[in-house]
C-alpha positions as CSV (number, residue, x, y, z in Angstrom):
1,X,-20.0,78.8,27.1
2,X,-23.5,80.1,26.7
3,X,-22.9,82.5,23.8
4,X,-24.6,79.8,20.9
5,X,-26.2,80.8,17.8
6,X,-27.9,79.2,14.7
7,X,-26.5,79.8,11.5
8,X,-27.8,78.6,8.1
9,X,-24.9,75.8,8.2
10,X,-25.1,75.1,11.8
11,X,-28.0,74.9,14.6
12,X,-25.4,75.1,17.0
13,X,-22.2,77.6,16.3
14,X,-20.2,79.7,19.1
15,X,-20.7,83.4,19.5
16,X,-17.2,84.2,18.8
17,X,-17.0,82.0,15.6
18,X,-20.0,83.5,13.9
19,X,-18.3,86.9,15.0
20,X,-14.9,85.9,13.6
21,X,-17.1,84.8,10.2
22,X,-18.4,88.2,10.2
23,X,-15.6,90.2,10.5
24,X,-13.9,88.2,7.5
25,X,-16.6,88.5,5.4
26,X,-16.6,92.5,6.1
27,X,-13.2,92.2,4.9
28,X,-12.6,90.5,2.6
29,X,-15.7,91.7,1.1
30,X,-16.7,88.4,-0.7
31,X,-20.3,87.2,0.7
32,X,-20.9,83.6,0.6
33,X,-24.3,82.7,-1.7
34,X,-26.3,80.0,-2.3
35,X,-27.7,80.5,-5.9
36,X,-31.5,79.8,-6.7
37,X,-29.8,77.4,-9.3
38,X,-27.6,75.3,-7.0
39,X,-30.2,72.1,-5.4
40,X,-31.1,72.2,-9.6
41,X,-27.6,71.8,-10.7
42,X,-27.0,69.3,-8.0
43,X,-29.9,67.3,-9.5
44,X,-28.9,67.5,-12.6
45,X,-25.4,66.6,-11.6
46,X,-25.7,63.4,-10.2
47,X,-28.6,62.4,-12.6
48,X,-25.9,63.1,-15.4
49,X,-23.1,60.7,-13.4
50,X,-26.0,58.3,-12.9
51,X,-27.1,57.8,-16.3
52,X,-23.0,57.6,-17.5
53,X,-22.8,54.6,-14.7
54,X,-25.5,52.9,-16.5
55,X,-24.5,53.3,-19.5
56,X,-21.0,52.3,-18.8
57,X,-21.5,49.5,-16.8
58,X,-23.1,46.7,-19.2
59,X,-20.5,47.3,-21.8
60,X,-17.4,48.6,-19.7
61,X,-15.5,46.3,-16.9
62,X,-16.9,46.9,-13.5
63,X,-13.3,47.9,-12.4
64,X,-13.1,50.6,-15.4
65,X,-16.5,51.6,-14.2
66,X,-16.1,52.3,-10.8
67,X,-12.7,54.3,-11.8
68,X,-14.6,56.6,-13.8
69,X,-17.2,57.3,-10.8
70,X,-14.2,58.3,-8.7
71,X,-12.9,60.4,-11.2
72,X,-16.3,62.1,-11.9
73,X,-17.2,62.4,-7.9
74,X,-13.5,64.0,-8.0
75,X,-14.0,66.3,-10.8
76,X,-17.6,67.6,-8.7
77,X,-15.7,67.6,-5.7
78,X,-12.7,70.3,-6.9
79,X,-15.5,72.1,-8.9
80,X,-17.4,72.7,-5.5
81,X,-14.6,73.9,-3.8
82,X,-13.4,76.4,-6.6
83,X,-17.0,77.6,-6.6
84,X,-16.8,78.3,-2.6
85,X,-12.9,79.5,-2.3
86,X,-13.0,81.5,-5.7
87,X,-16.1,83.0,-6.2
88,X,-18.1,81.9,-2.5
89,X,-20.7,79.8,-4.4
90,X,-22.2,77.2,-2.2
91,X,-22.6,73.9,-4.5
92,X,-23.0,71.0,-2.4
93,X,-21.2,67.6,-4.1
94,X,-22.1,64.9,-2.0
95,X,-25.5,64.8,-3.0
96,X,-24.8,63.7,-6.9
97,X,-21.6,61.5,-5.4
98,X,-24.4,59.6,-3.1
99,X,-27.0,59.6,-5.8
100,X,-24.3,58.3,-8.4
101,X,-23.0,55.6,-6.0
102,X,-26.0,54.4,-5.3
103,X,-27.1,53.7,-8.8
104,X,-23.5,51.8,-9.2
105,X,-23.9,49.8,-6.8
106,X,-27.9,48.7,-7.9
107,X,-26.5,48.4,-11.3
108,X,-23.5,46.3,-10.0
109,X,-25.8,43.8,-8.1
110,X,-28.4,43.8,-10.8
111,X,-25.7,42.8,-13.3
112,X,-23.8,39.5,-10.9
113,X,-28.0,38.5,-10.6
114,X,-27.9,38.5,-14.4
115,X,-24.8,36.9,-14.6
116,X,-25.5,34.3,-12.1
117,X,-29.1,33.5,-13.4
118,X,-27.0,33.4,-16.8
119,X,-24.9,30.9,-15.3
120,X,-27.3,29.0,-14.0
121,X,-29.3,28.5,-16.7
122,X,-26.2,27.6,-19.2
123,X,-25.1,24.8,-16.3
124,X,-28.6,23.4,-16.2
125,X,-29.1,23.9,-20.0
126,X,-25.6,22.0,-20.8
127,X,-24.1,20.3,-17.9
128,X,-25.7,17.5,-18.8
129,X,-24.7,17.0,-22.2
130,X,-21.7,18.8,-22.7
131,X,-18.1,18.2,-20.5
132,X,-17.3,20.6,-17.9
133,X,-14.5,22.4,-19.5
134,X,-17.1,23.5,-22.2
135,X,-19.6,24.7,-19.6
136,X,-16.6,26.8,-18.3
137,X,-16.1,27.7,-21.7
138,X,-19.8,28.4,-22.3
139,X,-20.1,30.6,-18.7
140,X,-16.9,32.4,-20.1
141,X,-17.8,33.5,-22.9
142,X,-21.0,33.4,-23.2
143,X,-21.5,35.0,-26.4
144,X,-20.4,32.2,-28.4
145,X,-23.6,30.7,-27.4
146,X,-26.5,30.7,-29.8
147,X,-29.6,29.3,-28.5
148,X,-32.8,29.1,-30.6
149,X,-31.9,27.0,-33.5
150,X,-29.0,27.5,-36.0
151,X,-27.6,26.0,-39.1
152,X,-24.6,23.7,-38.2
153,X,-22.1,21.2,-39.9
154,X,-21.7,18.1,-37.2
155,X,-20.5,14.8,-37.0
156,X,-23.5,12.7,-36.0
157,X,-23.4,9.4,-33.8
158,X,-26.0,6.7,-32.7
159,X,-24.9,4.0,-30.5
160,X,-27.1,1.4,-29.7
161,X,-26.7,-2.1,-28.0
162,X,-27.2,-5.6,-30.2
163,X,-30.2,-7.7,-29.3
164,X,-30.9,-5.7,-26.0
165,X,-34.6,-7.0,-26.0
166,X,-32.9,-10.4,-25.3
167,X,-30.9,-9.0,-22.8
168,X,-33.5,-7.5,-20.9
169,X,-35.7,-10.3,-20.9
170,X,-32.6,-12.5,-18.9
171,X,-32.6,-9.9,-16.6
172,X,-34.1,-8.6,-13.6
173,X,-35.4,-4.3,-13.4
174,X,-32.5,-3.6,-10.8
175,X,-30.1,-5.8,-13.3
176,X,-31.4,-4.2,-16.1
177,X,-30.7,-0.5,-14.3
178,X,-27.1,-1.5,-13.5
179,X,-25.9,-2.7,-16.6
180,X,-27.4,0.2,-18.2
181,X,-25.7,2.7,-15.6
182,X,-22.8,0.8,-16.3
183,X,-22.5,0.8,-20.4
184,X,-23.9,4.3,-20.4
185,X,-21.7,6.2,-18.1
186,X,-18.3,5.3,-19.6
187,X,-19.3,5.1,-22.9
188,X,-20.7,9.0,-22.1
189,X,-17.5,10.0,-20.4
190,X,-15.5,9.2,-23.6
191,X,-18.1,11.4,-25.9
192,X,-17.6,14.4,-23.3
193,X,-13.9,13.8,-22.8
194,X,-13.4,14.5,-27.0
195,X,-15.4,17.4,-27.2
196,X,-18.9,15.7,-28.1
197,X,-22.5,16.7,-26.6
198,X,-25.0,13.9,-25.5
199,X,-28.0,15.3,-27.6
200,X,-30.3,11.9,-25.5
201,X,-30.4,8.5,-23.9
202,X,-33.0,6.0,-26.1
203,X,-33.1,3.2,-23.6
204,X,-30.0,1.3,-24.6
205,X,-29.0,3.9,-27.2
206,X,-27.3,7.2,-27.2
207,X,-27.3,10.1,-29.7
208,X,-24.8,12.6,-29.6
209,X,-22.9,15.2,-31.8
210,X,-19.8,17.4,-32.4
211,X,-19.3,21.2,-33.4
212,X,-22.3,22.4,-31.3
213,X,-22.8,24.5,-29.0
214,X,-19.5,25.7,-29.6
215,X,-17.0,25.1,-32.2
216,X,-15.2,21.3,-32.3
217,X,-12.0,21.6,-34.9
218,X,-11.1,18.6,-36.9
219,X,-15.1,17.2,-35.0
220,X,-14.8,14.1,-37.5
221,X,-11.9,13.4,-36.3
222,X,-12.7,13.4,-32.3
223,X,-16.0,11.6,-33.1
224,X,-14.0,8.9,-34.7
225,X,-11.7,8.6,-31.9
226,X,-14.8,8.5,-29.6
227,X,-16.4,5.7,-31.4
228,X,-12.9,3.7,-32.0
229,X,-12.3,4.2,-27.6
230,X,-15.7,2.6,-27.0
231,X,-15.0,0.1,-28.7
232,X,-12.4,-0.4,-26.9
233,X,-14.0,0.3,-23.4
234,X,-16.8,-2.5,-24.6
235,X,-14.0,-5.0,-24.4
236,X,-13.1,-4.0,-20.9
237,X,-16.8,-4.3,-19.9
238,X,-17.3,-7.2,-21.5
239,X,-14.4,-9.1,-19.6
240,X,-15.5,-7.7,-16.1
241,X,-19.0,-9.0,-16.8
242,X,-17.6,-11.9,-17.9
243,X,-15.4,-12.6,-14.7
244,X,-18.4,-11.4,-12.5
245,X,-20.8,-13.9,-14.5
246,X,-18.4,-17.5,-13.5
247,X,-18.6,-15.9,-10.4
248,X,-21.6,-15.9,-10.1
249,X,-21.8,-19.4,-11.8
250,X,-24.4,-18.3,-14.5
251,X,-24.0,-18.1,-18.2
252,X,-23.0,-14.8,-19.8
253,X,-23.7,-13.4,-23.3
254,X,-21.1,-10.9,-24.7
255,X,-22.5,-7.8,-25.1
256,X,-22.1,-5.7,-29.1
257,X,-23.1,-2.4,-30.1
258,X,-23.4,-0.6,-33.1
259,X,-22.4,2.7,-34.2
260,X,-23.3,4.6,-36.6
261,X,-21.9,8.1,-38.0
262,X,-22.5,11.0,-40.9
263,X,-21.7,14.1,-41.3
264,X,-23.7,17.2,-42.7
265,X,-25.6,20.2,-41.9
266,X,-28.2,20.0,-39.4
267,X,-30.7,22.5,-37.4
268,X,-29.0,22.6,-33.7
269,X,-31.0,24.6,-30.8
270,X,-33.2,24.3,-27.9
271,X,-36.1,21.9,-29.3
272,X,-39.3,21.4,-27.8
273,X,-42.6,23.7,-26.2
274,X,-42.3,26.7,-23.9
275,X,-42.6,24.0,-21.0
276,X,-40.1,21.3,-21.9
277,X,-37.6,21.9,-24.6
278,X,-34.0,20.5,-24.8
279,X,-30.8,21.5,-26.8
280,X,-31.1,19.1,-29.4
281,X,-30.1,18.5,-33.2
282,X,-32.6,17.6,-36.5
283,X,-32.4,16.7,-40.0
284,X,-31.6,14.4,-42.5
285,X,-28.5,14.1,-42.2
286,X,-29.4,13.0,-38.3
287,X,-31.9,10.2,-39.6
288,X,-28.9,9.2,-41.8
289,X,-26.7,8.0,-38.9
290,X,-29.5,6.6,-37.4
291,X,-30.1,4.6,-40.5
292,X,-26.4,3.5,-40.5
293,X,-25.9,2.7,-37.0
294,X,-29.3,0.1,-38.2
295,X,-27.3,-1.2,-40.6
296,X,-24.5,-2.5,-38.7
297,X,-26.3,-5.6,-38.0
298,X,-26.5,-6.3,-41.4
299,X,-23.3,-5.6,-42.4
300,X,-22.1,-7.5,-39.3
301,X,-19.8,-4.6,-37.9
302,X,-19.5,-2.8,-35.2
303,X,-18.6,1.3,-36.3
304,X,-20.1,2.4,-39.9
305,X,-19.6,6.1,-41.1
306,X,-20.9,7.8,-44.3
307,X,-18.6,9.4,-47.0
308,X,-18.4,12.5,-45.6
309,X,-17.3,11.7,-42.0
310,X,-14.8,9.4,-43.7
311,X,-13.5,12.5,-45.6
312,X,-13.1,14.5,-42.5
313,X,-10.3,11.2,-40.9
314,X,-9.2,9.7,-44.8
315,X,-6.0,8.5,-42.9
316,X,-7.9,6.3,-40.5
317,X,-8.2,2.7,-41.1
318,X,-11.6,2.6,-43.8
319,X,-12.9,-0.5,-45.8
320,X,-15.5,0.6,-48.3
321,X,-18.8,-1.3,-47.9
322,X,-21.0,-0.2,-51.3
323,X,-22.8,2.3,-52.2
324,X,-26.3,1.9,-50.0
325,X,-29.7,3.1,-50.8
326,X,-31.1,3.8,-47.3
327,X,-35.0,2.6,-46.5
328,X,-37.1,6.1,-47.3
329,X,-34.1,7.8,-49.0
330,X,-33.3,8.6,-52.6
331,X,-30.0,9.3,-52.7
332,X,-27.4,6.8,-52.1
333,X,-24.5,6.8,-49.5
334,X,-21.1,5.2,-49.4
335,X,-20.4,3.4,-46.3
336,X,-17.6,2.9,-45.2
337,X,-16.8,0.2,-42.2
338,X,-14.1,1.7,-39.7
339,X,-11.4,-1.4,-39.0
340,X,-8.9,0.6,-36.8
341,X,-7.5,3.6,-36.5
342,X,-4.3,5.5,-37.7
343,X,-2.0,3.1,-36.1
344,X,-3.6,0.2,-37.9
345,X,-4.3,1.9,-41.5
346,X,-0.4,2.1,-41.9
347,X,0.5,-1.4,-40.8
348,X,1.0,-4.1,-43.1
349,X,-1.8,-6.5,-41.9
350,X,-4.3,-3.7,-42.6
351,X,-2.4,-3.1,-46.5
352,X,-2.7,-6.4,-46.9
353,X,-6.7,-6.3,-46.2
354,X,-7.5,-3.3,-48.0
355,X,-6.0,-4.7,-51.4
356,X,-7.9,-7.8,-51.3
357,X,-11.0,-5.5,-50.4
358,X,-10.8,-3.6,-52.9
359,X,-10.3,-6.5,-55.5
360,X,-13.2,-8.0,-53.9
361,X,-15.1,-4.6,-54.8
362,X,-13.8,-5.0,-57.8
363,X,-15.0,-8.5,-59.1
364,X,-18.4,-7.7,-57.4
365,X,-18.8,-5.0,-59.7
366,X,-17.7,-7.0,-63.0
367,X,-20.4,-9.6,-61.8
368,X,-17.7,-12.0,-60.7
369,X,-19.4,-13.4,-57.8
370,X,-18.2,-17.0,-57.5
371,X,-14.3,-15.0,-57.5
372,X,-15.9,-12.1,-55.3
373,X,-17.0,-15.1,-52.7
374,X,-13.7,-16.8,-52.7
375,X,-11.4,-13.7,-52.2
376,X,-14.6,-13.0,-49.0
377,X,-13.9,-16.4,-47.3
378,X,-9.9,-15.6,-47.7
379,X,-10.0,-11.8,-46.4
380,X,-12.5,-13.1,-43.3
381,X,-9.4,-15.2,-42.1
382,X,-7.3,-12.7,-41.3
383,X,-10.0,-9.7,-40.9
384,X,-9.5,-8.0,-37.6
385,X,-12.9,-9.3,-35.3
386,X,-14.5,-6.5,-36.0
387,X,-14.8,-6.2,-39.5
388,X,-14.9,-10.1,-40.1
389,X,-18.5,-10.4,-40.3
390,X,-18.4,-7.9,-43.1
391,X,-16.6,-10.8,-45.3
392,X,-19.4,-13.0,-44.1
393,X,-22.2,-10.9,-44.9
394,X,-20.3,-10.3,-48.8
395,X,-20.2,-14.3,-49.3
396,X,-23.8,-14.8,-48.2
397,X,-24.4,-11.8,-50.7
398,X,-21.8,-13.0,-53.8
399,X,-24.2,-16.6,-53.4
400,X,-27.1,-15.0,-54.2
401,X,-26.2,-13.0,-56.8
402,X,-24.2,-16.0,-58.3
403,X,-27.6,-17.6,-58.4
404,X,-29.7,-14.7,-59.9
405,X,-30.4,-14.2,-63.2
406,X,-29.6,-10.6,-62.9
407,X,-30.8,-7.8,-66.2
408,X,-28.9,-5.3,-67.5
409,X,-30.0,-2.4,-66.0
410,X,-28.2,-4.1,-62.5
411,X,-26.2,-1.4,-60.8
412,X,-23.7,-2.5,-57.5
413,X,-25.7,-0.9,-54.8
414,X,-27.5,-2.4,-51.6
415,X,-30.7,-1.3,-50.6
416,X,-31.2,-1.9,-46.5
417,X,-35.0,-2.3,-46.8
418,X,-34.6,-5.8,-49.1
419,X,-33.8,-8.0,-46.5
């Protein structure tokens, strides 16, 4: 029990099993060897795995990854023993197995840190203006994200709320904050819920776009269908204010909005400084819905688009306003008002509408006024409510120009700015 010796593998091995070791070295004749080589080889073994790890792992699946490491640490594990059995070379594989572990795990924590700050930042970046299914989107595949400012066609919308200052001024701050939260959060869940991103609140108004950050098929379309369900969501809030107001026993004033809609190619991207910046959308084509959600007061309706957004939904319901020369702008646009959607634009009421429309178009342009102003008064009988005002507007217009001695050079077209 006493007979213990040191050996170069063991501090503590039995007489009789270094004596058995001798005797089948002497005959076998095979002498085991560490080479001068090996602790080099060993180093450059697992520095070799380790570098193929993190080279792998940013492009390669984690799973695919961690197979290969197994296979490698296999590979240096047979070669190991078929170095000792075969030819009694001494090669030690778990030091480039540890080493190469090591760096996979590092590499596998450093990349769920990157991918969580990534997440993080897209949540905090988006979640507020986009619905959640595109932030899952956006965390999923991230690389369909480009951040920094890129050339995009949207749809553009402005929404804003008729005479708000009057509003406000009937009202107390809490009042104020309520009715706000209340307009603003369901007209905001029906952007989101088609697809749309709130680009900012303005107070009363909203500004938000589709087909950014990631791609919106048919985003005319879905803008369309957001502006045409908050319309109808404005009716809903009206008669619950309404019904609270008698309540209450105090007077209430129905609530309008205006919308406003183009669609072109704008700059989309995080806008701002290094300190504050927000994913945000500029151009002209942005101050053009701007300038037509303006113009719905004038026009006296509630949803106005440009030419182009009405070429991305022609089946929708459309009445053509004019040609308009926006305040500041050169070019003109054709407006179009939006009376209803598909449903409407095939039924004979709306048929009915659009013909006498577009004979009142017509006589406006031959310089019939007095016929343009009777055929305004007729179609404003039967125009749905929310394009009626329209016809109002046109017979306030046909009277003036009735009156006016107009020249030649006289083309059809409104400009905003002259009244």
């Amino acid at each position: 029990m006493s007979d213990v010796v040191a050996t170069p593998l063991n501090p503590s091995t039995p007489g009789v099993e270094a004596h058995a070791e001798l005797l089948e070295q002497i005959l076998s004749g095979v002498t085991l060897v560490r080479p001068d080589w090996a602790a080099g080889a060993e180093l450059l073994a697992g520095a070799a795995l380790s570098l193929a790890l993190v080279l792998a792992l940013p492009f390669i699946p984690i799973y695919w990854t961690m197979l290969f490491g197994l296979l490698a640490d296999c590979l240096v594990g047979y070669l190991s023993w078929n170095a000792f059995s075969q030819h009694g070379i001494l090669f030690n594989p778990i030091a480039p197995s540890l080493s190469s572990s090591i760096v996979f795990l590092a590499g596998v924590g450093q990349l769920y840190n990157y991918q969580r700050r990534q997440t993080g930042e897209i949540r905090s970046a988006f979640g507020r203006y986009v619905s959640p299914a595109v932030v899952a989107r956006l965390v999923k595949h991230p690389e369909q994200l480009h951040l920094g400012g890129q050339q995009r066609v949207l749809t553009i919308m402005f929404c804003d709320i008729r005479s708000f200052t009057t509003l406000s001024e009937s009202s107390t701050a809490v009042e104020l904050s309520t009715f706000l939260n209340e307009f603003l959060s369901p007209m905001t869940d029906i952007i989101l819920r088609e697809g749309g991103t709130v680009d900012k609140y303005m107070g009363d108004s909203i500004m938000a776009f589709w087909n950014a950050p990631l791609d919106v098929p048919a985003h005319g379309i879905h803008a369309l269908h957001s502006a045409l369900e908050m319309r109808t969501a404005l009716f809903r809030l009206n008669a619950e204010w309404q019904e609270r107001a008698l309540k209450a026993g105090r007077a209430f004033q129905e609530v309008k909005f205006g919308i406003g809609l183009n669609t072109g190619e704008c700059s989309v991207g995080n806008m701002g400084s290094a300190q504050r910046f927000a994913y945000s959308a500029v151009g002209d084509e942005v101050n053009i819905a701007s300038r037509l959600e303006g113009a719905t007061k004038q026009f006296g309706v509630d949803i106005i688009a440009s030419a182009a957004t009405r070429d991305e939904a022609p089946g929708f319901a459309w009445l053509k306003i004019n040609h308009v020369k926006l305040k500041n702008k050169t070019r003109r646009v054709a407006v179009y008002a939006l009376a209803g959607g598909q449903e409407y634009s095939s039924s004979e009421e709306f048929e009915h509408l659009y013909t006498l429309h577009e004979d009142i178009l017509r006589a406006y342009r031959e310089r019939k006024f007095v016929t343009a102003k009777l055929m305004a008064a007729d179609a404003a009988h039967f125009a749905p409510s929310e394009v009626r005002g329209l016809y109002n507007y046109y017979q306030e217009r046909f009277t003036q120009l009735a009156e006016q001695k107009l020249p030649d050079s006289w083309t059809p077209m409104i400009a905003l700015d002259e009244k």
